[in-house]
N, C-alpha and C positions, 0 to 999 in steps of 0.2 A: 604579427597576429593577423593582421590583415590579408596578406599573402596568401599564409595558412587555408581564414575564410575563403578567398579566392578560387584556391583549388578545388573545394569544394561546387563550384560551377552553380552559385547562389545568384540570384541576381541584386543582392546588398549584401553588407557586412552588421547588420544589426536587423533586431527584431521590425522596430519603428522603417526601418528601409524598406524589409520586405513586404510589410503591409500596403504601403505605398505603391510598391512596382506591382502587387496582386491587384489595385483598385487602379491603375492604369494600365493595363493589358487585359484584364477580365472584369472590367466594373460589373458586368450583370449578373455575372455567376455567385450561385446561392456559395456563403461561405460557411454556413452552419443554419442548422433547422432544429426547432427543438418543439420535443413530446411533453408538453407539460405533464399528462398522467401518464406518459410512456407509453400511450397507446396513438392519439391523435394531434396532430400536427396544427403549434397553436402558434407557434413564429417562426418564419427564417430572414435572412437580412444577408444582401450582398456584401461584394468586398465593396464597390463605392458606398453603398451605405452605414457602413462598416466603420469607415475611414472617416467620413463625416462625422458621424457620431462623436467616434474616438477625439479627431482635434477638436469638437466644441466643447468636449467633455476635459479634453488638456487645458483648456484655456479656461476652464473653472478653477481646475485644481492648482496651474499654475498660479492663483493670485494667493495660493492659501500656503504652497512648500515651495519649498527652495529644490536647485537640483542635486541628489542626494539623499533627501530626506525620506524616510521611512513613510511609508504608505498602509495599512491593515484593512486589509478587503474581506468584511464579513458579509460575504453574498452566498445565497442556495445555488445552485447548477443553474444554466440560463445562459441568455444573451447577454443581461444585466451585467454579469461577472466578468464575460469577454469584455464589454464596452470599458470594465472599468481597469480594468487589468494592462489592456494596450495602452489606455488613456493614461496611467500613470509613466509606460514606458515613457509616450512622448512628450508628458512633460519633465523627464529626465526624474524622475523620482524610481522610489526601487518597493515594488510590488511586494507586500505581505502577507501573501492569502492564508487564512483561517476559518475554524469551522464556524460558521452564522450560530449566533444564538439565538435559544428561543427560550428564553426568559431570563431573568437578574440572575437565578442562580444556578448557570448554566456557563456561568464566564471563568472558568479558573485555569481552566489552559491558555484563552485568552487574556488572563490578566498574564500572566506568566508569560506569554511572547510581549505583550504590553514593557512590562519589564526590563526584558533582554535587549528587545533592538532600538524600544524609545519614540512611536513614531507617532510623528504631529497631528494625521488628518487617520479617521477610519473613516471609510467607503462603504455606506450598507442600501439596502432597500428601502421604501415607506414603510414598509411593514414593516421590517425591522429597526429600522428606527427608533421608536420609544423605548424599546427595551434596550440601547445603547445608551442612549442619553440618560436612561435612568441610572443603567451603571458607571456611565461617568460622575454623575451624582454623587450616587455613594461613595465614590475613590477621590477625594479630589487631588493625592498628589498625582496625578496623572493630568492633570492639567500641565501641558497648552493644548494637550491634545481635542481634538473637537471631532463630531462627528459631520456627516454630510451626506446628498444623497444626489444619484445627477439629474438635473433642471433641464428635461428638454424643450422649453418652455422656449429657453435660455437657449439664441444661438450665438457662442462666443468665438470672436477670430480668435485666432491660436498663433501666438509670434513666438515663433522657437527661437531666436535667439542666439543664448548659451546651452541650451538645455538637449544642443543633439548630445545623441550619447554614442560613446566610443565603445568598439567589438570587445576591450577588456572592462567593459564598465560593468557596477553589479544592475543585474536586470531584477533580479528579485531573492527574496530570503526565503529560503523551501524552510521551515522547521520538520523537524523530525519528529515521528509517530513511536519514539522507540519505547526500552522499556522504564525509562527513568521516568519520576516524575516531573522533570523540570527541561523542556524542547531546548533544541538548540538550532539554532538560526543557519541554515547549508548555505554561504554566497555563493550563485550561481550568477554566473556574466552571460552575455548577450553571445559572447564568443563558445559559451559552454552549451548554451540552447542551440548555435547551430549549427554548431558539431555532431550535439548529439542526435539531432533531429534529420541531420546527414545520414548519418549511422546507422539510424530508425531504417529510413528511407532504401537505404542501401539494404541492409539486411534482411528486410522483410519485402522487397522489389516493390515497392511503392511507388505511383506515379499518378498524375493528374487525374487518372483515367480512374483511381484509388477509389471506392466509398468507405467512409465507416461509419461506425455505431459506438458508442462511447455510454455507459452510464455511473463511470467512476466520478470519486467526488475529484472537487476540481482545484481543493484545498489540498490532495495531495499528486506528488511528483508523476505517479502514473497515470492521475487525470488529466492534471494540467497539459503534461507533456505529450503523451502521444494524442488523445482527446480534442486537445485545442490548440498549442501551437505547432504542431508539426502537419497539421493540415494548412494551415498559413505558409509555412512551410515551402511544402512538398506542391501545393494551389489542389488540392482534391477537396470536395464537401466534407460537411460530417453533421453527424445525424446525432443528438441527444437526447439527456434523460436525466433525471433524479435518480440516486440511489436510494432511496422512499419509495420511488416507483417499479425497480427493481425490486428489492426488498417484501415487499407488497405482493406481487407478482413474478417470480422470476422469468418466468415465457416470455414476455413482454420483453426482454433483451432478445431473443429468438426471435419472435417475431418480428419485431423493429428488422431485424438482419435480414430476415424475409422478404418482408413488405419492401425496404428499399434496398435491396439485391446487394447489399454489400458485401465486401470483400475483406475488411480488415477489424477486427475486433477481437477483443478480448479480456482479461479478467483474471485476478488469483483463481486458487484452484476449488476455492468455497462454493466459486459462483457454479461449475461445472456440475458441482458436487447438490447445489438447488436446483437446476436444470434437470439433474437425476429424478429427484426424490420426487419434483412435483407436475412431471409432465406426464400425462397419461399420453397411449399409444394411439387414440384418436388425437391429441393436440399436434404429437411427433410429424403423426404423419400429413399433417397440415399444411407443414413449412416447407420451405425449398432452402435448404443452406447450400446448394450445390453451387455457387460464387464466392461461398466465405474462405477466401485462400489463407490465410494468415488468422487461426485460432489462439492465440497467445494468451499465456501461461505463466503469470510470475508472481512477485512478492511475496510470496511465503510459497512454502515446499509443493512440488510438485509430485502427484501420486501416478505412478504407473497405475494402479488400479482403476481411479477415476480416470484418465484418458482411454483407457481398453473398453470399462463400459460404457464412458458417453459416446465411444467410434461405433459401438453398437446398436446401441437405443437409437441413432440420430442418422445411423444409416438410411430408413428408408427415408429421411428427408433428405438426402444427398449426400450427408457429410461424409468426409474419407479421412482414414486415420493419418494421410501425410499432409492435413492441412494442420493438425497440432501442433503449438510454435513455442516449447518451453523455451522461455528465457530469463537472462539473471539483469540485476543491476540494484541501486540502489538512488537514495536522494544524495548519497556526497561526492557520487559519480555522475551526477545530473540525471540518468536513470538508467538507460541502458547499458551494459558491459558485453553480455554476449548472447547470440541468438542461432537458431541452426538455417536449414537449407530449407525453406518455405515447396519445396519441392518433392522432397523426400519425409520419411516416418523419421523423430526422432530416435535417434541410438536409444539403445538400452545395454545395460552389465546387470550381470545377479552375483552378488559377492555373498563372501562367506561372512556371517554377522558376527561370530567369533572374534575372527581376526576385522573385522571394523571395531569391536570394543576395544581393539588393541590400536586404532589410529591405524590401519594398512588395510589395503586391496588385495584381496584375494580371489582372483574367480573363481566362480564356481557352478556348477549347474543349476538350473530352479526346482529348489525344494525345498522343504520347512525349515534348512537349516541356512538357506539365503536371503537375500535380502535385494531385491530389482531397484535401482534406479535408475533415471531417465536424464539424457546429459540435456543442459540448456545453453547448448551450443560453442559459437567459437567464436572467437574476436576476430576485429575488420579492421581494416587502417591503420591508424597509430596507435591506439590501443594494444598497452600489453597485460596479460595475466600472469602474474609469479603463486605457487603454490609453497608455502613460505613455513620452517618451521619457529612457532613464535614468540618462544623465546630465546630461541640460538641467532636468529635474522638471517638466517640460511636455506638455500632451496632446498627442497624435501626431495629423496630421494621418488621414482615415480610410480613407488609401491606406498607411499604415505600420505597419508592425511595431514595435511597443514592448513593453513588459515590464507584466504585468497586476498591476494595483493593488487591495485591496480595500479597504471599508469600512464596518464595520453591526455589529450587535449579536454577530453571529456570530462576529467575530476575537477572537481568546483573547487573554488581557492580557499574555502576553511570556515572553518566556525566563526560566526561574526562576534566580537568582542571575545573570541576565547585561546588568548595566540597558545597558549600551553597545549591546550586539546590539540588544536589544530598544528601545533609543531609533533606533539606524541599521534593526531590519524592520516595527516594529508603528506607528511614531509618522513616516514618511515623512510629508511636506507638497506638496502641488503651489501651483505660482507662483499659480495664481487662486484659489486654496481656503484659503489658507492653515489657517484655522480647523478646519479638518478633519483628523484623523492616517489615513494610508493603511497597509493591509498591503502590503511589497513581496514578490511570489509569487517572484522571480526566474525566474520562468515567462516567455515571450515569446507575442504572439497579436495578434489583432487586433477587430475585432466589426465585424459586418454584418448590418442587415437587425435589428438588437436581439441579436441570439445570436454568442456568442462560439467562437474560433476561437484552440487552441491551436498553436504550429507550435514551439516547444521551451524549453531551458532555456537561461535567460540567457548561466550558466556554464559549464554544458556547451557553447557553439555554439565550432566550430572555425572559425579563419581562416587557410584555406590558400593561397599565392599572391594574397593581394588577394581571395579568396571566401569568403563564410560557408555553412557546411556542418554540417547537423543531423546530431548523432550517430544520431539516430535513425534518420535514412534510410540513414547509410553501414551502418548495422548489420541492416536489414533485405532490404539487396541481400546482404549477405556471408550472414545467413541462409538467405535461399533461392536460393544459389546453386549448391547445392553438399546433397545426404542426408546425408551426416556431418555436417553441423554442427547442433550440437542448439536447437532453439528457444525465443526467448527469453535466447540465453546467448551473446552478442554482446555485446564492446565496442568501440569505436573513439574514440580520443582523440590529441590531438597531442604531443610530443615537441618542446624546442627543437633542433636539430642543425647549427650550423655558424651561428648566429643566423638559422634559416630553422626556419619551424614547418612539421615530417613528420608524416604520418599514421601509426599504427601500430593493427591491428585483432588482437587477440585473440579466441578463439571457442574454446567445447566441443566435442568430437567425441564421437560415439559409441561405445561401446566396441568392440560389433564392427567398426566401421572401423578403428579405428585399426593400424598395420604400420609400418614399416622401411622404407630401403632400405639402411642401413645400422648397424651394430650401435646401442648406446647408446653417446653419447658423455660422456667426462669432464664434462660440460659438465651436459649435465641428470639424471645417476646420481642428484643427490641429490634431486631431486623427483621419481624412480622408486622411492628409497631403501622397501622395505618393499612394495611395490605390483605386483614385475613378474608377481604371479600374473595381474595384469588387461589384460598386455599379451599372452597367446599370440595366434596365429592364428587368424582364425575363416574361413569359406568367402567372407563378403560383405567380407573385410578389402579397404583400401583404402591405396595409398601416399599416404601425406602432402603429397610432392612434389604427387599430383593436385589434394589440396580446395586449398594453395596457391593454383596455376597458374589454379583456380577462383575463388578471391578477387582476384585480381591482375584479372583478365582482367572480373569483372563490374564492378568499383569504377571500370575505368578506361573502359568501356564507359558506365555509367549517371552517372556523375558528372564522368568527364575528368578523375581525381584518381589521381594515381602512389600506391602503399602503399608504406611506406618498411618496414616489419616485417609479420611476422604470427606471432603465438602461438600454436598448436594446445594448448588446457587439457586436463586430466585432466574425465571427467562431476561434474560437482556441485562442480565447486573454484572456479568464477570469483566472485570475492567481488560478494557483493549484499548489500540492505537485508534485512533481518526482515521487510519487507513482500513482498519478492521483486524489489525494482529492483534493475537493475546499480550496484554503485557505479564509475562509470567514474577518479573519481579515485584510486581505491583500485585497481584494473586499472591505473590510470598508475604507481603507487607503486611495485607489485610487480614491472611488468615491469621500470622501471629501475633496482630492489635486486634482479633476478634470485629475487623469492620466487612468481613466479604457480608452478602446479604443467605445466609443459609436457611434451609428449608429441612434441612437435615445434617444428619455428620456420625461419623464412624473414627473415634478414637483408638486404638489398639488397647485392647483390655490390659486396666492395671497403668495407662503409660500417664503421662502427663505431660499436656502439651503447650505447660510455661502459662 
């Protein structure tokens, strides 16, 4: 293991190592700066002051865990979060980051990792503080657990001890954002971050010389990881933000990239896709993106279409279409898997949609009857990619769609406390390889030409009449089919009904859309229960019956696929991951327990929906 890290030309074998060699060869250099409202520069802190921090804040938390012990870090984006985050490596405990609460009842993912991993001390802010402790209150089997906050008050020497930690030790429990109710804990070792942050570094030409800009959260795997430890890392700054402040304003991540000339940034394809909608051609042409080399592009699908118009709109501030950097990965891969040529435009294929509902690549020219996607690249190093079919455990001939396999240094050792799962996703075997354990992504794709090509999720793919049908694309026509329906906030998933599997597409509206045609019915009062200040009349209001008539009419146009329902949500209610994915299963849950929050709804006359 060690060796391994070696080769990688690190100057330690563990996180806690490198912070170290960073505050003794660059103590002065800024190691992160943070935008409290995303606009103005309200802290930065070196790596010596960094490191200070860190060990008096270890030598707290050492009096309270053992080495090993579960750590749950509910902090906002910040310095705060870094201090505490390192602070627990070096006192040998194993980091839990989670999303901060802001209020008692706000904690149910949080009790649910509470649950899982067990762990003794949570780490939060002043401010957040009483509304931990109150929820400790109410639970009390969760006791020994205590809260705490860090005492710079308090400077404590830090005797490490027993507590260094070793390159296969777990450094922290990534939980997943997926689509279940109930997270599961990713162990990722010291040896998995710096590998992957190699990988990172390597693939996207990253060097000291590096800036970036980060506003992802930090609770998940692509905040934490390329954001904050792989600047540590790699020794390049980095420049922060709340996703609130993002959120709020999307320009404010442009500009941030502006303002401090950076080079490396990036974002799902949502963010791209706000960048669109709400920058006028006076703010575009404001900025100077001409440094930002590495636009990067991942966790959830990436649209040819939104890379073509934002290479447009953002042209006259610099930008060029071969700084866009689609890439794949996940949390049980540590994050990265594969990424392209930070050099070059990524590839594109237009295949035939036909033969994709049949699982196969077909090329074909671009026209109505294909379908573009954009590969996210190729694997480096030890990392390999198998395109796997999954239920034979056989590789897919190189005209087929199968479900993507990994396997390298990079895959995290498995679900904590779940050896079944973690022998059926981490320890997968193929028929000629036996020898080898695969990660199964339950992702679907293919690879051509070396570079890999996502087209969706295993479990998510719909079979409707004898067709397979990516939710993603039924969710991108009902998107923009229609101004009211707000972006990015599309589900579509199927229904058993009559033992025939229906489509049913729920979607947000916005709020001055949203109207009547007729009053509120018994039916949905109690998901208006409290809210109808948000339903008056506005001038742009719009009937319901229209975005409907709107969905009906484009789904059955672009797919040939009847919608058996359709949910009109309340803004901001349709249930998603902490990373910002929909959770389509949990969209299925609600509509059929009648708990999504609706504003409207379109039954199939005559049908009945249980």
């Amino acid at each position: 293991m060690r060796a391994r890290i070696q080769r990688l030309g690190l100057p330690a074998d563990t996180l806690v190592g490198l912070l170290r060699e960073r505050s003794r060869i660059q103590p002065d250099r800024a190691a992160y700066s943070f935008l409290a409202d995303g606009e103005h520069l309200s802290e930065t802190i070196t790596y010596l002051e960094l490191t200070a921090r860190v060990q008096s804040f270890a030598g707290q938390i050492s009096k309270l865990v053992a080495p090993g012990d579960r750590v749950l870090l509910l902090y906002p984006s910040g310095i705060d979060f870094i201090v505490a985050f390192f602070a627990c490596l070096f006192a040998g405990a194993v980091a839990v980051p989670a999303y901060p609460p802001r209020n008692v009842h706000k904690m149910g993912r949080i009790q649910s990792i509470v649950l899982d991993c067990q762990p003794g001390l949570a780490l939060t802010t002043t401010e957040n503080l009483p509304v931990v402790r109150s929820w400790l209150e109410q639970h009390p089997e969760f006791q020994p657990l205590t809260a705490q906050v860090e005492d710079r008050d308090e400077v404590v020497p830090f005797a490490e001890g027993d507590r260094v930690p070793r390159p296969d030790g777990l450094a922290l429990l990534q939980y997943t954002s997926g689509s279940t109710s109930t997270p599961k804990g990713v162990m990722v070792t010291h040896a998995n971050l710096l590998y992957n942050c190699a990988y990172i570094t390597a693939a996207h030409g990253l060097s000291p010389d590096t800036v970036s800009v980060s506003w992802l959260p930090v609770y998940h795997d692509m905040g934490l990881i390329d954001g904050i430890i792989n600047p540590i890392v790699a020794g390049y700054p980095a420049y922060l933000m709340s996703p609130v402040a993002f959120l709020q304003k999307p320009l404010r991540w442009l500009e941030a990239i502006s303002r401090y000339r950076a080079t490396h940034s990036g974002a799902p394809n949502f963010a791209y896709e706000l960048c669109l909608r709400k920058g006028s051609e006076e703010q575009r042409g404001a900025l100077d993106l001409s440094r930002w080399t590495t636009a990067y592009n991942g966790a959830e699908p990436v649209r040819v279409n939104t890379l073509e118009r934002f290479s447009e709109a953002y042209a006259s501030a610099g930008f060029r279409p071969t700084r866009h950097y689609p890439c794949y990965g996940l949390a049980e891969a540590t994050l990265m898997v594969t990424g392209g040529d930070p050099s070059t435009a990524p590839a594109l294929v237009h295949v035939s949609k036909e033969a994709l509902e049949a699982q196969r690549i077909v090329e074909v020219p671009a026209s109505e009857v294909s379908k573009p996607l954009v590969a996210c690249g190729r694997v480096r190093m030890e990392t390999e990619v198998a395109i796997v079919h999954p239920e034979a455990f056989r590789r897919c001939a190189p005209d087929e769609i199968g479900e993507i396999w990994v396997s390298g240094p990079t895959v995290a050792r498995g679900y904590w406390q779940r050896p079944e799962e973690t022998e059926r996703t981490f320890r997968a075997r193929l028929a000629d390889v036996p020898e080898r354990a695969f990660l199964r992504t339950g992702d679907l794709g293919f690879v051509k030409d070396g570079e890999l090509y996502v087209t969706g999720r295993l479990k998510d793919l719909l079979v409707i009449g004898g067709r397979n049908h990516y939710p993603q694309d039924l969710e991108l026509t009902v998107e923009n089919c229609h101004p009211s329906i707000r972006a990015g906030c599309v589900a579509a998933f199927s229904i058993e009904v009559e033992n025939e599997e229906r489509l049913v597409v729920v979607a947000e509206v916005e709020r001055r859309h949203r109207s009547f045609r007729k009053p509120p019915t018994e039916g949905n009062l109690e998901a208006m229960e409290g809210r109808l200040d948000s339903f008056e009349a506005a001038p742009r209001a719009l009937l319901a019956d229209e975005v409907v008539d709107c969905v009906l009419e484009a789904v059955a146009r672009e797919h040939e696929l009847p919608v058996y329902a359709v949910g009109l949500l309340m803004a901001a209610s349709i249930p998603k991951t902490s990373s910002g994915k929909i959770q389509r299963q949990a969209c299925k849950r609600g509509f059929l327990n009648r708990e999504l929050k609706l504003v409207g709804e379109w039954p199939m006359r005559g049908a009945s929906l249980g």
